[in-house]
One Martini backbone bead per residue (centre of mass of N, CA, C, O) as a GRO file, in nm:
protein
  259
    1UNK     BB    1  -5.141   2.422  -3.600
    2UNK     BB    2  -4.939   2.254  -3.500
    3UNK     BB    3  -5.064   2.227  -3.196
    4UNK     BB    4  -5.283   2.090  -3.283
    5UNK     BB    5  -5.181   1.839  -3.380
    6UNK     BB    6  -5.039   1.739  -3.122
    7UNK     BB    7  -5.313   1.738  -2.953
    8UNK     BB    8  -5.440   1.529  -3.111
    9UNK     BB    9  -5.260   1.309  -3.099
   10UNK     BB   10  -5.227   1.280  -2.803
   11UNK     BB   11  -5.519   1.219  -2.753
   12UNK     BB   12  -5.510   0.929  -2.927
   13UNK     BB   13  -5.297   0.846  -2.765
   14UNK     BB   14  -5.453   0.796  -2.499
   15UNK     BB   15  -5.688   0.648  -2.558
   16UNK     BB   16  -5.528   0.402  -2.663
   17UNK     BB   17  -5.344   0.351  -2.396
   18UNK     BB   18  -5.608   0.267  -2.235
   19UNK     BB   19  -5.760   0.072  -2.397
   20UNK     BB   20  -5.550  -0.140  -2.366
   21UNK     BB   21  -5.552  -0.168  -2.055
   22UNK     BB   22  -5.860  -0.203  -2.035
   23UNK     BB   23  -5.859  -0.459  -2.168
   24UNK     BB   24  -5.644  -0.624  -1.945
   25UNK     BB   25  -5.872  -0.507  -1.718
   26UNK     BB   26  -6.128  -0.665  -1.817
   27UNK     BB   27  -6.003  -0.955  -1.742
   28UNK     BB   28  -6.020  -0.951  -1.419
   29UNK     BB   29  -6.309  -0.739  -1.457
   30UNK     BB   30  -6.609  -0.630  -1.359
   31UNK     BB   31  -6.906  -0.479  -1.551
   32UNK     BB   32  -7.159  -0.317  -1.377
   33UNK     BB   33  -7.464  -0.209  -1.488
   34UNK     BB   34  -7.730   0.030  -1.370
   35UNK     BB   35  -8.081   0.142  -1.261
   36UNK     BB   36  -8.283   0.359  -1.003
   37UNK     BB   37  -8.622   0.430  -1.028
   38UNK     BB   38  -8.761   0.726  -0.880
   39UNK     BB   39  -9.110   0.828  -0.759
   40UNK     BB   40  -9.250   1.081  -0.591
   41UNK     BB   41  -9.510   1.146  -0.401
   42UNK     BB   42  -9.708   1.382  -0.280
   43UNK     BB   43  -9.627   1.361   0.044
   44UNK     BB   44  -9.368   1.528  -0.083
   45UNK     BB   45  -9.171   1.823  -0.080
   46UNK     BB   46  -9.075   1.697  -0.390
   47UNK     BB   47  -9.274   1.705  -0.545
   48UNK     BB   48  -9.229   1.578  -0.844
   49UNK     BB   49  -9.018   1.417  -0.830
   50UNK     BB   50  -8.695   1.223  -0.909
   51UNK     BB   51  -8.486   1.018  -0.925
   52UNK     BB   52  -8.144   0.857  -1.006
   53UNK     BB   53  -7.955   0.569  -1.058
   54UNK     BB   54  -7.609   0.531  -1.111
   55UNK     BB   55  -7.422   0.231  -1.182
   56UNK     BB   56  -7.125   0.122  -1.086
   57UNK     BB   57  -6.938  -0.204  -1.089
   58UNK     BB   58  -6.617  -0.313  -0.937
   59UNK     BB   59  -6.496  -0.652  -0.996
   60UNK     BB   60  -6.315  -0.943  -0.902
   61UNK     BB   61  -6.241  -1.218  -1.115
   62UNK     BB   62  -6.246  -1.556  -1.227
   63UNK     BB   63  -6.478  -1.563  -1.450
   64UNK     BB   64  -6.600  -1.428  -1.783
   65UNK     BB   65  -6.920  -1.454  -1.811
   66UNK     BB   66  -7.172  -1.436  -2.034
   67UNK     BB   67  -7.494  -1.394  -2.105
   68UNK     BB   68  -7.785  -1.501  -2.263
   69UNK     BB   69  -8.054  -1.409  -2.338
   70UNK     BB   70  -8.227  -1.591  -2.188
   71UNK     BB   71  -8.059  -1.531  -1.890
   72UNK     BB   72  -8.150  -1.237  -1.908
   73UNK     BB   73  -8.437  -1.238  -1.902
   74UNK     BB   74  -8.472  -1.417  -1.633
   75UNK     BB   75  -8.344  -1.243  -1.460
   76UNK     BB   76  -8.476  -0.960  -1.505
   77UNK     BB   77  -8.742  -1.085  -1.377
   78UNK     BB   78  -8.629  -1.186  -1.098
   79UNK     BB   79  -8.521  -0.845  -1.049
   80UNK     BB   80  -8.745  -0.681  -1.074
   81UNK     BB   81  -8.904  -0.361  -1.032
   82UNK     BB   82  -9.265  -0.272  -0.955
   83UNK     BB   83  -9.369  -0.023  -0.710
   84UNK     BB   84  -9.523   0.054  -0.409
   85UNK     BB   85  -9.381   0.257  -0.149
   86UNK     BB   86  -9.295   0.303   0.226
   87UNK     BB   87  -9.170   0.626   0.387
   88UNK     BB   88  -9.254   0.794   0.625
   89UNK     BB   89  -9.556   0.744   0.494
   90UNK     BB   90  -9.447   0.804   0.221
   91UNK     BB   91  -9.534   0.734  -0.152
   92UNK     BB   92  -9.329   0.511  -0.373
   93UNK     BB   93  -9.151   0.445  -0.667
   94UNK     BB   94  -9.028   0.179  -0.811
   95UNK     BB   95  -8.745   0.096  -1.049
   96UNK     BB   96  -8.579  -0.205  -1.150
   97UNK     BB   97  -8.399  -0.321  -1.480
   98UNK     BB   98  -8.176  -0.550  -1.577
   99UNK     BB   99  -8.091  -0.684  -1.364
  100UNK     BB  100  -7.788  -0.915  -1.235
  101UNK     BB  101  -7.674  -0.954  -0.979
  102UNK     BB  102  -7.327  -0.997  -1.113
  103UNK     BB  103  -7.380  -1.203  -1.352
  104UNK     BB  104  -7.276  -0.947  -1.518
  105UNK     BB  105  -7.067  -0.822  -1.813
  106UNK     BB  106  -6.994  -0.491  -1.893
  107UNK     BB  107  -6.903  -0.348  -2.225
  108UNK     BB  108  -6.744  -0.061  -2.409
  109UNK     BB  109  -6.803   0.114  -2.611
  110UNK     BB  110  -6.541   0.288  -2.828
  111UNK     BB  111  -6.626   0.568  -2.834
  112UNK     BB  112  -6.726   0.598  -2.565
  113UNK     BB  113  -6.449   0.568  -2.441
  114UNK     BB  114  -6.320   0.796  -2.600
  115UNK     BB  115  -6.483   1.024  -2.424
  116UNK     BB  116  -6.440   0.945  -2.112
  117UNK     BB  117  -6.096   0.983  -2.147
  118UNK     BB  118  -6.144   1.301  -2.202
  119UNK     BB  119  -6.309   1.382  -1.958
  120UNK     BB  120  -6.107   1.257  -1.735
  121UNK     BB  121  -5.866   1.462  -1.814
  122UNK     BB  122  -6.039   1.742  -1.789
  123UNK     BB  123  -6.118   1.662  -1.456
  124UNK     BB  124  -5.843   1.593  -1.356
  125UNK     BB  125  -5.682   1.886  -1.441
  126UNK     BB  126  -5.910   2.067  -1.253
  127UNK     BB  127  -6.021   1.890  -1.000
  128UNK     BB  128  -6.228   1.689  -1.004
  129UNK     BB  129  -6.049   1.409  -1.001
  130UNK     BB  130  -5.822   1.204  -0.805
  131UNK     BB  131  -5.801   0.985  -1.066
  132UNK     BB  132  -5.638   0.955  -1.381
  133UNK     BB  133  -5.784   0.680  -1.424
  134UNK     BB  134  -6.081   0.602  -1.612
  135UNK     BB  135  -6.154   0.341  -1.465
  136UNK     BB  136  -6.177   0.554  -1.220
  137UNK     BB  137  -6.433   0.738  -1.042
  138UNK     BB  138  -6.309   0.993  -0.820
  139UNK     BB  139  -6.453   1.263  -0.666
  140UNK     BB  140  -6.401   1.487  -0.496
  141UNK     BB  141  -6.504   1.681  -0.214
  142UNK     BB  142  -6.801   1.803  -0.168
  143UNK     BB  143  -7.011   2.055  -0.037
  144UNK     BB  144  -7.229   2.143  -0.018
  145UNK     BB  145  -7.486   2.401  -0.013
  146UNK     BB  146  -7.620   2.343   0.278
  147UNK     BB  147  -7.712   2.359   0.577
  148UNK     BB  148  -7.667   2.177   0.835
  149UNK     BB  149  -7.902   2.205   0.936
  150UNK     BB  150  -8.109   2.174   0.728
  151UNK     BB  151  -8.026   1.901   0.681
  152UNK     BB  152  -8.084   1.731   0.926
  153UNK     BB  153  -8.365   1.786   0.908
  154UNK     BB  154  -8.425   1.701   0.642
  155UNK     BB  155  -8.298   1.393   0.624
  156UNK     BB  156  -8.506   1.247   0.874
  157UNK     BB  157  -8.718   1.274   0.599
  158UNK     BB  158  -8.549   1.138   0.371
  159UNK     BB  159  -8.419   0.945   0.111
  160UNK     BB  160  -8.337   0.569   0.076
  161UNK     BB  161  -8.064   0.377  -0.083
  162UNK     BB  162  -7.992   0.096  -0.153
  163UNK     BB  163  -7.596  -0.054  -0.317
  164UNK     BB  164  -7.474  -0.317  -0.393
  165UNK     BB  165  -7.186  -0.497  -0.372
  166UNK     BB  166  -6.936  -0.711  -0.594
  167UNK     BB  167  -6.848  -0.998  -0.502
  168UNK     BB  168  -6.657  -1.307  -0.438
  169UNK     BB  169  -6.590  -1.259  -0.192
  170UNK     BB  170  -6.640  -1.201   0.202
  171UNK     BB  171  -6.385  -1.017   0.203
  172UNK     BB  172  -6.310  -0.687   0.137
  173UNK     BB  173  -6.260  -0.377  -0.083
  174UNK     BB  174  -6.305  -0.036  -0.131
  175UNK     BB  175  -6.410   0.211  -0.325
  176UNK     BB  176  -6.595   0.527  -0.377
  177UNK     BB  177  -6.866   0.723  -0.542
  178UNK     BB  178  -7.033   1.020  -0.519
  179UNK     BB  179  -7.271   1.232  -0.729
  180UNK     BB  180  -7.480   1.508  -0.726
  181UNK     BB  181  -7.692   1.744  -0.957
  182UNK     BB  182  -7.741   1.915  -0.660
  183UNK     BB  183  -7.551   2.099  -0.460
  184UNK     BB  184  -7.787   2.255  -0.259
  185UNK     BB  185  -7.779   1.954  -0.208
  186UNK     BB  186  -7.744   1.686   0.038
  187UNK     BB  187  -7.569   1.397   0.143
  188UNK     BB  188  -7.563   1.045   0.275
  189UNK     BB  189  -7.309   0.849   0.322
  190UNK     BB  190  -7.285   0.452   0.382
  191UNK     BB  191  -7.144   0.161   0.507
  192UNK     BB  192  -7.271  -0.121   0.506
  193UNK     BB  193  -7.324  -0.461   0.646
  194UNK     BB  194  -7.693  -0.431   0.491
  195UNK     BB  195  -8.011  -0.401   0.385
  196UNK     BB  196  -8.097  -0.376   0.734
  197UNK     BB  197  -7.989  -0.074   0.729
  198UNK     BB  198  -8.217   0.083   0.596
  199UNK     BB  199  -8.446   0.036   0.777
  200UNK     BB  200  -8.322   0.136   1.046
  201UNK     BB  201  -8.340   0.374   0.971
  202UNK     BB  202  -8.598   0.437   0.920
  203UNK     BB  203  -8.744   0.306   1.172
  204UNK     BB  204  -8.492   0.390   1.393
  205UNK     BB  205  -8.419   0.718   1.406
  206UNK     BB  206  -8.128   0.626   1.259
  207UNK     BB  207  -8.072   0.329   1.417
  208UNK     BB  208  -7.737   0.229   1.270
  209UNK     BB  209  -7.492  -0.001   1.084
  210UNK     BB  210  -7.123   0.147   0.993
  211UNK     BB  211  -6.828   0.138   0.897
  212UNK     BB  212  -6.496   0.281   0.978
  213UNK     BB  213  -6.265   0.176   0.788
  214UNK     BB  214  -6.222   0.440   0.690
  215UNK     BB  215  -6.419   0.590   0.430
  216UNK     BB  216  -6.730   0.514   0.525
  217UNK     BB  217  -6.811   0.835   0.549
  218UNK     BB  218  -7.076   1.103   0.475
  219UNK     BB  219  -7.196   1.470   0.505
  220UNK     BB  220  -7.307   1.662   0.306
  221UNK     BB  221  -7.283   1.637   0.000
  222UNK     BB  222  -7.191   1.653  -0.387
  223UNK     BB  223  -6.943   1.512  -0.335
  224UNK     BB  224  -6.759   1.191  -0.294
  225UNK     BB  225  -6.473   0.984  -0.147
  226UNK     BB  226  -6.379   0.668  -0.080
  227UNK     BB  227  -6.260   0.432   0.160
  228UNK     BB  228  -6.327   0.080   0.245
  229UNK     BB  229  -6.285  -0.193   0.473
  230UNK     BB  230  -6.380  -0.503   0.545
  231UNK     BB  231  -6.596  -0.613   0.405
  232UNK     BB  232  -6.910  -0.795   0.308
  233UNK     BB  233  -7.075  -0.927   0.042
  234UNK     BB  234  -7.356  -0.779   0.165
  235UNK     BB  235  -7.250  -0.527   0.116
  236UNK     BB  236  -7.308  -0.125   0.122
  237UNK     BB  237  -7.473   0.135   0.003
  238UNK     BB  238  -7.617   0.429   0.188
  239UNK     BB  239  -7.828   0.687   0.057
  240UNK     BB  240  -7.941   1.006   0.211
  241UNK     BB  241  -8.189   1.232   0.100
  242UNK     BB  242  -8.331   1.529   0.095
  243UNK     BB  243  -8.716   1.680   0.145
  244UNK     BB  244  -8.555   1.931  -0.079
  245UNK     BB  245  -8.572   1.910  -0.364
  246UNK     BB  246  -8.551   2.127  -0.715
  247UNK     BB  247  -8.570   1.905  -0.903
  248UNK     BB  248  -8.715   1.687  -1.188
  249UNK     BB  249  -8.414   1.573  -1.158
  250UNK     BB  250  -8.239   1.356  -0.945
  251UNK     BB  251  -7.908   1.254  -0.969
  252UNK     BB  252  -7.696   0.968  -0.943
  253UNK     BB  253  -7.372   0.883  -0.890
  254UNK     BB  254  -7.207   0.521  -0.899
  255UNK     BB  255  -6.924   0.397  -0.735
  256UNK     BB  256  -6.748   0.118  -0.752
  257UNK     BB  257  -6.405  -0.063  -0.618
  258UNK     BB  258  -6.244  -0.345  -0.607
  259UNK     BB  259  -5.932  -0.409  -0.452
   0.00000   0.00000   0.00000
């Protein structure tokens, strides 16, 4: 019983030395949070599948300036998405809403806090985890169970996902991890220099720039997580999956933390 309340107590003691920590760094930098919802449409192999992007950015600021209702609807109106459109011939839904382009800033409900707080520290323990603090989610890199050729077969025509990044730099470096709910397939994450490289990819048999600075790519994986330095503020993460996915919602969590 006394084991029991010591461990109580610990656990009450990291969330709390956290919130205060985390108090701290929210003071100095941003965090913007949305979600991008893909419907792929009969012509996919993966049909009736659904994406999910959950996107976390964070970013260094000079002020953190809340949008007020009003200017959170307008920015809101102006940077929906809700489209029929078309990539190696097969036709998706897109939808993404509620997007402020990085001029607002997320913060933490306290329950949220402290429950994802205890998740951090015991995916962190089991070796989920690559980086301790709970501001930070880092997951070391998991290579799919999806065979190379057959990846690479698939992933040819398969959904690509432009992601940007937040700051208010020129030039800058990042931190990032991806990880998705079904590692029977994998993804390919690359470091872009622009949403001009999503096209590319598309349209020009694969053929796009892509950062080499740090580790600025991964090919094949369930979880990935890397750093790329010397990016420019136009860039983002490129995430391409293959169109053989086997689940009726394949979610991506996607993190970026600007250096």
């Amino acid at each position: 019983m006394r084991s029991l309340h010591i461990l109580i107590i610990s656990i009450i003691a990291i969330v709390v030395s956290y919130y205060v920590i985390s108090a701290f760094v929210l003071q100095q930098q941003a965090i913007n949070k949305q979600s991008v919802y893909v419907h792929l449409q009969p012509e996919w192999d993966s049909y009736p599948g659904n994406i999910v992007y959950d996107i976390t950015n964070v970013w260094s600021q000079t002020e953190n300036r809340q949008l007020n209702s009003k200017e959170r609807l307008e920015m809101s109106k102006s940077t929906n998405v809700d489209e029929l459109r078309y990539v190696h011939g097969k036709s998706y839904i897109l939808v993404q809403h509620d997007n402020t382009n990085c001029h607002d800033s997320w913060e933490p409900h306290y329950a949220r806090f402290g429950a994802d707080v205890i998740r951090h520290q015991i995916e962190y323990l089991t070796g989920l985890q690559s980086n301790p603090d709970p501001n930070v989610t880092l997951y070391n890199p998991i290579p799919s169970k999806q065979d190379t050729t057959e990846h690479e077969s698939q992933i040819k025509l398969g959904y690509s996902q432009f992601i940007p990044i937040c700051t208010e730099k020129d030039t800058t470096s990042f931190d990032y991890s991806v990880r998705i709910n079904d590692n029977s397939v994998g993804f390919d994450v690359y470091f872009v220099p622009s949403i001009q490289e999503q096209e590319n990819y598309d349209q020009n048999n694969n053929k796009f720039q892509y950062y080499e600075t740090g580790q600025c790519s991964g090919k094949n994986y369930a979880s990935f997580s890397g750093t790329c330095y010397d990016v420019r503020k136009d860039s983002g993460l490129l995430i391409v999956i293959p169109d053989n996915l086997s689940l009726p919602l394949t979610k991506l969590d996607v993190w970026l933390y600007e250096k």
